[in-house]
C-alpha positions as CSV (number, residue, x, y, z in Angstrom):
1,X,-50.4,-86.4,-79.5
2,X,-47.2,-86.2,-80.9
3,X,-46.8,-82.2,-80.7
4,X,-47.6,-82.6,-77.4
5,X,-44.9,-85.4,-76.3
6,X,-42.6,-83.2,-78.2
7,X,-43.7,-80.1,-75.9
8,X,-42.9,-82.4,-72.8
9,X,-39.4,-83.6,-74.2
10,X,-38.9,-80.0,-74.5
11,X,-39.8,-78.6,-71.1
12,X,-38.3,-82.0,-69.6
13,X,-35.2,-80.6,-71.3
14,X,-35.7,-76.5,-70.5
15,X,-35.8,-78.1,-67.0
16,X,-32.6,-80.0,-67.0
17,X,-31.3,-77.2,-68.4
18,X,-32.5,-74.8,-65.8
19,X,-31.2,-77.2,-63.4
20,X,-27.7,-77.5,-65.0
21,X,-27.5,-73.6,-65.3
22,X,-28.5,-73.3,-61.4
23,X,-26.1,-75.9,-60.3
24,X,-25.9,-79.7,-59.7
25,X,-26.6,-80.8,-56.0
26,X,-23.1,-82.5,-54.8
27,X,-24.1,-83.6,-51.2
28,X,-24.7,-87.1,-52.2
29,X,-20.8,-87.4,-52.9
30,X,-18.4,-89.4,-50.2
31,X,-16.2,-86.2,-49.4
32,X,-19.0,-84.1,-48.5
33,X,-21.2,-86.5,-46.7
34,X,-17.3,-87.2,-44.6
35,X,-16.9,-83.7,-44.3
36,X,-20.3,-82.8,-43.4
37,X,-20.1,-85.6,-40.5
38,X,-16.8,-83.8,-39.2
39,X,-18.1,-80.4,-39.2
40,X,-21.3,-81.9,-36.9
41,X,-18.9,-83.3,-34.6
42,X,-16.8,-80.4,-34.2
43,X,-20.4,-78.2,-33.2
44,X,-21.3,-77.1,-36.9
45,X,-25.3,-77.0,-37.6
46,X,-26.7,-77.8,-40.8
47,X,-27.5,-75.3,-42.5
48,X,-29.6,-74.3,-46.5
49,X,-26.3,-74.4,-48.5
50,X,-25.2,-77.4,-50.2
51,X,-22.0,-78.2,-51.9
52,X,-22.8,-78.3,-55.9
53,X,-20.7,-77.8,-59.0
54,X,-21.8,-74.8,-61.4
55,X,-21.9,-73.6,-64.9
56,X,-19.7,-70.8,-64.5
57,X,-17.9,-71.1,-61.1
58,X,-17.5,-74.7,-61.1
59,X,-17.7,-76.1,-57.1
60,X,-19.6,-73.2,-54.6
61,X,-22.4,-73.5,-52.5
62,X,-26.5,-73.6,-53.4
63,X,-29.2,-72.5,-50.9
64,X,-32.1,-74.4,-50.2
65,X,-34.0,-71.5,-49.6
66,X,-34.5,-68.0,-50.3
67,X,-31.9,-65.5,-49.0
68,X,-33.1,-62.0,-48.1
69,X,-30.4,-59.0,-47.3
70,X,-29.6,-59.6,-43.7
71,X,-29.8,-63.5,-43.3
72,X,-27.1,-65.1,-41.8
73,X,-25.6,-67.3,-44.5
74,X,-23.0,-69.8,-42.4
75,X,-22.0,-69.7,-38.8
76,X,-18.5,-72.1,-38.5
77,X,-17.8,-73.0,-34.8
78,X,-14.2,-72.1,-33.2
79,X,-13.4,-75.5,-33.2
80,X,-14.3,-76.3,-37.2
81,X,-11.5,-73.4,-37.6
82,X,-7.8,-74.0,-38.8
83,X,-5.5,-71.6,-37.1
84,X,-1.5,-71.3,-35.2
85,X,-3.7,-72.7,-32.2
86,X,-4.4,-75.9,-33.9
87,X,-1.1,-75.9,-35.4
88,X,0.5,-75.3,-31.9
89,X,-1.4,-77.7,-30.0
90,X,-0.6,-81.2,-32.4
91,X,2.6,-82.7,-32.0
92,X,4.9,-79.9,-34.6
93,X,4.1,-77.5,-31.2
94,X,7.3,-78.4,-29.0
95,X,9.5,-78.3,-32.5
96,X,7.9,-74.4,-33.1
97,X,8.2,-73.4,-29.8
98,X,12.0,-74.3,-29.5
99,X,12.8,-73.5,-33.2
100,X,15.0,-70.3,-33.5
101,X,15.0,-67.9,-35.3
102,X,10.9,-67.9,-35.0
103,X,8.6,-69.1,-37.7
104,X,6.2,-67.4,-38.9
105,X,2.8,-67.8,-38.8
106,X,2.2,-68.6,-42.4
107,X,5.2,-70.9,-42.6
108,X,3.7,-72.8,-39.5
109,X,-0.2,-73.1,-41.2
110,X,2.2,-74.3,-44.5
111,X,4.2,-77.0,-42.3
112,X,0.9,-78.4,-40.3
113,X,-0.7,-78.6,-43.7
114,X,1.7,-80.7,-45.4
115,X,2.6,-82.7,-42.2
116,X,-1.6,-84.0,-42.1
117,X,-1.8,-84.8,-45.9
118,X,1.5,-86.8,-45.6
119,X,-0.5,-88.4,-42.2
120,X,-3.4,-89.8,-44.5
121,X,-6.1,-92.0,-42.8
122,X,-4.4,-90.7,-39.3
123,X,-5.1,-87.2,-39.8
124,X,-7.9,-85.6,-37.7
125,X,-8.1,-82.9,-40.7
126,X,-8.5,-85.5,-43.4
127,X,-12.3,-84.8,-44.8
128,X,-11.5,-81.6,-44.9
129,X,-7.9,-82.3,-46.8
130,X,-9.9,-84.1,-48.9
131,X,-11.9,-81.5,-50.6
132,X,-8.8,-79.3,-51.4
133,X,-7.8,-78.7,-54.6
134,X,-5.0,-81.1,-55.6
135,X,-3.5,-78.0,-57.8
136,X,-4.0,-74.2,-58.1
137,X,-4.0,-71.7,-60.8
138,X,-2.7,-68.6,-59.1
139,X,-0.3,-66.9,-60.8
140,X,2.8,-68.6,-59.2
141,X,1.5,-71.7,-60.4
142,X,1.3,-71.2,-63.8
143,X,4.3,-72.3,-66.6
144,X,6.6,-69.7,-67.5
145,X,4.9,-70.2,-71.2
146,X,1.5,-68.8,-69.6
147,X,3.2,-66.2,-67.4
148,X,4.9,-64.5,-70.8
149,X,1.2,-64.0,-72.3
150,X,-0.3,-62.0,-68.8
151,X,-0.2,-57.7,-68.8
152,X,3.6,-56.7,-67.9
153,X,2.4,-55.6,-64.7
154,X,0.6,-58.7,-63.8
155,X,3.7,-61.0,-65.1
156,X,5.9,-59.0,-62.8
157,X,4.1,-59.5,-59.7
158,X,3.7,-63.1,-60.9
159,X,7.0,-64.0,-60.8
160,X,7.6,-61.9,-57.5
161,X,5.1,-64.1,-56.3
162,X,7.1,-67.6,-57.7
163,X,10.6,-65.8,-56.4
164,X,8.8,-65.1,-52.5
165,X,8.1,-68.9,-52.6
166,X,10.9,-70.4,-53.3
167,X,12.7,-68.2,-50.9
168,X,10.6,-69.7,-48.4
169,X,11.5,-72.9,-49.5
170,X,15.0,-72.4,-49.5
171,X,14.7,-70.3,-46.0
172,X,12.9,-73.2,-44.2
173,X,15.1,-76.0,-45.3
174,X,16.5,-76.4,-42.0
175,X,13.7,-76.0,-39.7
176,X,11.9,-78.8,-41.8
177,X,14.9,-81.1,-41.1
178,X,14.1,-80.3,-37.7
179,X,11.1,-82.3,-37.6
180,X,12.7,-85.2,-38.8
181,X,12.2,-87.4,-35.2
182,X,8.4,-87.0,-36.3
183,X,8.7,-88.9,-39.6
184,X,9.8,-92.5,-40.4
185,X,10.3,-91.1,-44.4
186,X,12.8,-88.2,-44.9
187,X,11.8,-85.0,-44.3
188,X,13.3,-83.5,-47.7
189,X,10.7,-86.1,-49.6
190,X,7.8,-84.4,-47.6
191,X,8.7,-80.9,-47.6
192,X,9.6,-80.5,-51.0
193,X,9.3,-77.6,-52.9
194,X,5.7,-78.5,-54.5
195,X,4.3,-79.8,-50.9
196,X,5.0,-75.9,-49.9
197,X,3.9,-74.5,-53.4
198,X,0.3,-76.2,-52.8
199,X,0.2,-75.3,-49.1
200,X,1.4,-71.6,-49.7
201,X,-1.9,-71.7,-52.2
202,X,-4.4,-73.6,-49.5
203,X,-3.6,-70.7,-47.2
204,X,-3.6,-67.5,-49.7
205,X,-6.4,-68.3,-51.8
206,X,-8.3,-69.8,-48.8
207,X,-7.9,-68.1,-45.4
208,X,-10.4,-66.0,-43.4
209,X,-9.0,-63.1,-41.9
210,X,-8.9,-63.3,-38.3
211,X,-6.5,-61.6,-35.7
212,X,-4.5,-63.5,-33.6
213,X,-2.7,-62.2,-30.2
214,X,1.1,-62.8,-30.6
215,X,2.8,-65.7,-29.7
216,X,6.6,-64.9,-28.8
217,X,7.0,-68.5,-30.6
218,X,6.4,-66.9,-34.0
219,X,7.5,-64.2,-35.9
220,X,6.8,-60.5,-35.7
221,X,4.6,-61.3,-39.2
222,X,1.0,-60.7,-38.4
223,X,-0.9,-63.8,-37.3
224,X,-4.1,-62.9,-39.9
225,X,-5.3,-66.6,-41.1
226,X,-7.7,-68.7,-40.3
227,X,-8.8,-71.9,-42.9
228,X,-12.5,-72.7,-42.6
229,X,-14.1,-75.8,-44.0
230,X,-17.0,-75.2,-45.8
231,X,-17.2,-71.8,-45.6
232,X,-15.0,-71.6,-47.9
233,X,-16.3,-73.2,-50.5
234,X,-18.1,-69.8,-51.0
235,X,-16.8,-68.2,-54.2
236,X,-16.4,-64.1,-54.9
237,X,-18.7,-62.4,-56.8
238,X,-18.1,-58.4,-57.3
239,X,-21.7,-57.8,-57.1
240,X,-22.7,-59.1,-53.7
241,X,-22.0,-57.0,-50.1
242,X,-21.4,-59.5,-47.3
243,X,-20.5,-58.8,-43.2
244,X,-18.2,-61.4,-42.2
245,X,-16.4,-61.7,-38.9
246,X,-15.4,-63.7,-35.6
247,X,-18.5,-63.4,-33.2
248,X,-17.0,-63.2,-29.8
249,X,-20.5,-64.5,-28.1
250,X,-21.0,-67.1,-30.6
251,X,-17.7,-68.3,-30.7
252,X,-18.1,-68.8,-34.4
253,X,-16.9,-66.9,-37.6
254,X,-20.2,-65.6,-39.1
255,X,-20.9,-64.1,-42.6
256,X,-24.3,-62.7,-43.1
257,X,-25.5,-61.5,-47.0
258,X,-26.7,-57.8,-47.6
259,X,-28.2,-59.2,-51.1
260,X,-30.9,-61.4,-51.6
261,X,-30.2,-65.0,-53.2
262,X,-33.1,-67.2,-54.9
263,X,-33.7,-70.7,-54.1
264,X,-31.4,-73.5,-55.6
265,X,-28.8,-70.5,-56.2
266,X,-25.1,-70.2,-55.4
267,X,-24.2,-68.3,-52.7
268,X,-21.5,-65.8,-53.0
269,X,-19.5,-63.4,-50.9
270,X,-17.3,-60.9,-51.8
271,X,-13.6,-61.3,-51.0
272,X,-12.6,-57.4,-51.6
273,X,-13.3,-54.7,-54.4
274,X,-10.3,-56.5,-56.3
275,X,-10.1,-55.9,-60.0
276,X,-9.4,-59.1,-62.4
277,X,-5.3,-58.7,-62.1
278,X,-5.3,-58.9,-58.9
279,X,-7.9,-62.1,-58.5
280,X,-5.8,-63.9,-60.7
281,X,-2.6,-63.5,-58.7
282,X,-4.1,-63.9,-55.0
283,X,-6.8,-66.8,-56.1
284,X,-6.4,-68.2,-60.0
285,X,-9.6,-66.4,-61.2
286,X,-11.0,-63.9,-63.4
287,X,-14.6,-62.8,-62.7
288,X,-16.6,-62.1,-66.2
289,X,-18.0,-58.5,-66.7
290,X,-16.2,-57.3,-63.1
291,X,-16.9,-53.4,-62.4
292,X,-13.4,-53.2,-60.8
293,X,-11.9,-54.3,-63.7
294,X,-9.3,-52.2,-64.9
295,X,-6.2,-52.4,-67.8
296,X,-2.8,-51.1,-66.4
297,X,-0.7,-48.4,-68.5
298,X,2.7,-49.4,-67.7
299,X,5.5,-46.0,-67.4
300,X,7.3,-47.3,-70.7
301,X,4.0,-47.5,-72.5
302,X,3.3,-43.8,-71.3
303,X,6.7,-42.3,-71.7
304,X,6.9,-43.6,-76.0
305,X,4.8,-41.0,-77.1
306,X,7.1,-38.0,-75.7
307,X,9.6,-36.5,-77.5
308,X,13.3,-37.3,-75.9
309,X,13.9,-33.7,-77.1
310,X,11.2,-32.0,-74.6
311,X,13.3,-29.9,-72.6
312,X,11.6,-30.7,-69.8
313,X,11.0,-34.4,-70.1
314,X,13.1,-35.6,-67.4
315,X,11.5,-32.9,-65.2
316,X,8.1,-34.1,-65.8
317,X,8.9,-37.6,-65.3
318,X,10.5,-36.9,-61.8
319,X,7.8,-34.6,-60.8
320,X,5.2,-37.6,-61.9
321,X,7.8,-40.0,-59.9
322,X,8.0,-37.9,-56.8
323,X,4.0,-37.4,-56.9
324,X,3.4,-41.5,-57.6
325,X,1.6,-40.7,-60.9
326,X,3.5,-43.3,-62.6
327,X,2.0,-46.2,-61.2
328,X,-1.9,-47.2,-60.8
329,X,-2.4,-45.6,-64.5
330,X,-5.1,-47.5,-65.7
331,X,-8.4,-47.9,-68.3
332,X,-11.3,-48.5,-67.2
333,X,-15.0,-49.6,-67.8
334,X,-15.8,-45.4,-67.8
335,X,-12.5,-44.3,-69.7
336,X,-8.8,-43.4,-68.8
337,X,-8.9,-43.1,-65.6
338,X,-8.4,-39.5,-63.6
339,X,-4.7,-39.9,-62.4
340,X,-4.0,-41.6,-65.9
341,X,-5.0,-38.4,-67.5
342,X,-3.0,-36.1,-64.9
343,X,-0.2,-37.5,-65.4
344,X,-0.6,-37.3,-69.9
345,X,-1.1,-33.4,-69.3
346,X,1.9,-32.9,-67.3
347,X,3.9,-35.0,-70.1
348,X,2.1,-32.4,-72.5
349,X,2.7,-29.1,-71.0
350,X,4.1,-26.5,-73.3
351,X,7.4,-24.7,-72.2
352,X,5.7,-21.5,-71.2
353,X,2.9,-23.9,-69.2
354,X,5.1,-26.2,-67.6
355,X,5.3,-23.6,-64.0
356,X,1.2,-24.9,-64.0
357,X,2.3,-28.7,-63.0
358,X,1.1,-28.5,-59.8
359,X,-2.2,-27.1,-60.8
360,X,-2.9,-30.1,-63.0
361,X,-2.0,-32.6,-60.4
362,X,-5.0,-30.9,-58.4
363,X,-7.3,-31.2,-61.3
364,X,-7.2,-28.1,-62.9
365,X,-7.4,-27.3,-66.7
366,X,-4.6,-25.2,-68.1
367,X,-5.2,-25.3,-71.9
368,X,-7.9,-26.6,-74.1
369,X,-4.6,-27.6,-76.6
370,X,-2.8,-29.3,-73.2
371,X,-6.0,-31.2,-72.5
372,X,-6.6,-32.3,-76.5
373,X,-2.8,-33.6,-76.1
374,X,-3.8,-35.7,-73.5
375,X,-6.8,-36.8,-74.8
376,X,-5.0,-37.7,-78.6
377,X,-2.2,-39.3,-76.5
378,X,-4.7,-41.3,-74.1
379,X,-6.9,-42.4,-77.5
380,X,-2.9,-43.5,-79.0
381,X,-2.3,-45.6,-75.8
382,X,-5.4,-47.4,-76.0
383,X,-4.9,-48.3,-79.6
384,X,-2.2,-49.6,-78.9
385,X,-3.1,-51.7,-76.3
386,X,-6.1,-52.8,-78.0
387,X,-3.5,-54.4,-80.9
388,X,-1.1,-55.9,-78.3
389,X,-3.8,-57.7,-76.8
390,X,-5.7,-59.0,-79.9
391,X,-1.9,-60.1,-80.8
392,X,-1.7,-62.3,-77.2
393,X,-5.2,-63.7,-78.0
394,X,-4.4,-65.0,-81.3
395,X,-1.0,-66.0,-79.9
396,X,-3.1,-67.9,-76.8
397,X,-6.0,-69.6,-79.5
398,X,-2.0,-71.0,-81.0
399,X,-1.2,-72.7,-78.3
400,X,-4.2,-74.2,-76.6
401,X,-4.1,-76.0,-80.7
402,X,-0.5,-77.0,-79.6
403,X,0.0,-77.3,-75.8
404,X,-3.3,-79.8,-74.6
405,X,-1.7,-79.7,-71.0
406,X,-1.6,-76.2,-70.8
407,X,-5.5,-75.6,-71.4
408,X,-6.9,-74.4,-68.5
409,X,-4.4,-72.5,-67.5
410,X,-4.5,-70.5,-71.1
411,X,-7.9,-70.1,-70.3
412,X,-7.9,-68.2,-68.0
413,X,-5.4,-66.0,-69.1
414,X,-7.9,-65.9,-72.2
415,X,-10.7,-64.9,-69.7
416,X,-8.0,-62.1,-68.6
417,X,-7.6,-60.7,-71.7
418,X,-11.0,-60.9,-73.3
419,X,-12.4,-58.8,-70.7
420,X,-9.4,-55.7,-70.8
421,X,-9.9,-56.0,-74.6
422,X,-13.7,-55.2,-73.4
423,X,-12.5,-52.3,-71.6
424,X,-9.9,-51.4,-74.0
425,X,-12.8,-50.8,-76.8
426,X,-15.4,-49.6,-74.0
427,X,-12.2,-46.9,-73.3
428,X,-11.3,-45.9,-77.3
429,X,-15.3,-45.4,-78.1
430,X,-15.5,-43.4,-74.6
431,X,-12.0,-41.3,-76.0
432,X,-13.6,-40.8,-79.4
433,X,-16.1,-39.3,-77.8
434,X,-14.3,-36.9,-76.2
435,X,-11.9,-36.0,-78.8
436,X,-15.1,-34.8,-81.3
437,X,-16.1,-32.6,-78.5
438,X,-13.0,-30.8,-77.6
């Protein structure tokens, strides 16, 4: 008797488990049942997917059926959709219309967004405000602390990405005092530089892409977004194909899956072949084990192992420059990557080779001893790498210890560099290789 109550605790347990690892149903919760309600009103038909928090992605969508490749996954009336439209046709339309210079399109989308969550219980678009995130961990968002410890090429575009915001911020000033008659508080309290931050976020983590004709009220900028409740509560997984687009005869935004999905899964669509880099700066995550993934060689990296005394050296460099095989250099899950290697046996042509540049931008061999140099140099590279990001780990595994409010976004940035230390390794054994045969 007892082995066999144990057996039950055990498979009660293997089940909860199961169910855990699968993903916890969230429909029952007062956002989604509001939100749900909203989206019927608006034209939107139940559908299999229910909102439910998971293991690894946290909050996505679960089917409550099987999914086989060319099932239509979610069909979002034109109504359910955020776009200029809406934003044209509540009460910031007459400020738009008559503000000049124009606004653009993603500065309007920003403004409407802020203006409904100041609104509260008034806003039409409050269920679905509700189930925003309150903060975001795109790369703009994150402390400078956190920005130090990404890849040089990522923390460059990061704080790009802060300096393009808070020129928006400091551009718009004016037209937001504009809409002061609509407010009884002051605009400057609800436009402020973090109302813009999170609504700059909403929008590029979370829009659709959908064309818009021009409207001479806006900006030449193109008119590209769409927000969609629900939908996109959908999160990105490399390995899925998706068709996704605005169904004319429908009048709905459809996504239909080209892979197959088991009951009481999450659902996932793809957002792009995007490696990690570049999904941390657009949308504040890093997907585990990503075939895209790649680790960038930056020009100063590649330019230390030349001798300043090469002759040639700054005529290899400009040729590399005028060709753009300085940028885009990169490690990957098979090895240095093709232009990476280019642009090593150019830096490692011999004086009486160096007439064969052009060849080797092409692809072609010229020496067995140019294309060990380039191997040796590729295999030096990745070392070093390797050791500067073990160094920013252990530097990272520091400060979680010291920082408690900086957790989740170190992290992530952990996430980051765990997996290019992956492909770092994956690269040097790969290089190894390589270098035995030649």
């Amino acid at each position: 008797m007892k082995k066999s109550r144990g057996r039950t605790g055990r498979n009660r347990r293997r089940k909860h488990l199961k169910s855990f690892m699968d993903g916890v149903n969230c429909s029952h919760k007062l956002e989604y049942i509001k939100l749900k309600k909203w989206l019927k009103e608006r034209g939107f038909e139940d559908n299999s997917l229910r909102p439910a928090e998971f293991w690894e992605t946290g909050r996505g969508l679960m089917t409550t059926k099987a999914l086989q490749a060319g099932d239509l996954i979610i069909s979002l009336p034109e109504k359910c959709l955020l776009t200029t439209g809406t934003v044209l046709s509540s009460c910031l339309g007459g400020h738009i219309v008559k503000w000049k210079p124009p606004v653009s399109p993603l500065l309007a989308l920003c403004t409407f967004l802020i203006a409904e969550k100041h609104s509260g219980e008034k806003s039409p678009w409050k269920p679905y405000l509700d189930v925003l995130p309150k903060t975001y961990t795109c790369s703009a968002c994150l402390e400078p602390d956190v920005i130090n410890l990404l890849p040089k090429p990522l923390k460059k575009k990061a704080q790009e990405q802060k300096m393009m915001i808070q020129e928006l911020f400091r551009t718009s000033k004016a037209f937001f005092s504009s809409l002061q008659p609509l407010f009884a508080e002051s605009t400057g309290a609800i436009f402020n530089y973090s109302a813009l931050e999170w609504a700059w976020c909403t929008i590029n983590t979370r829009t659709i892409y959908m064309k818009h004709p021009h409207r001479e009220c806006f900006s030449l900028e193109p008119d590209v977004y769409a927000l969609a409740p629900y939908l996109d509560l959908l999160n990105h997984s490399p390995n899925v194909q998706i068709k996704a687009a605005f169904n004319e005869q429908t009048r709905s935004y459809e996504i239909w899956t080209n892979s197959r999905c088991k009951k009481y899964q999450e659902v996932f669509i793809c957002y792009g072949p995007h490696d990690n880099q570049r999904l941390l700066l657009e949308y504040g995550f890093v997907a585990m084990d990503n075939p895209h993934s790649s680790v960038y060689v930056s020009p100063d990296i590649l330019l230390k192992y030349f001798s300043p005394l090469d002759k040639q050296g700054k005529a290899k460099v400009s040729i590399l420059k005028d060709h753009d095989f300085l940028e885009n250099l990169t490690f990957g899950w098979e090895g240095p990557s093709w232009r990476l290697l280019r642009a090593l046996e150019v830096l490692s042509l011999a004086a009486d080779e160096f007439a064969c540049w052009k060849r080797i931008l092409l692809g072609d061999v010229t020496s067995a001893r140019n294309e060990q140099q380039a191997l040796g140099t590729a295999a030096k590279i990745c070392h070093l790498l390797i050791e500067e990001t073990q160094h920013v780990l252990l530097q990272i595994s520091q400060l979680k210890r010291d920082k408690e409010n900086l957790k989740t976004q170190l992290d992530l940035v952990e996430m980051l560099r765990s997996e290019e230390l992956k492909i770092l390794q994956k690269s040097a054994e790969i290089l190894c290789n390589l270098n035995l045969g030649t």
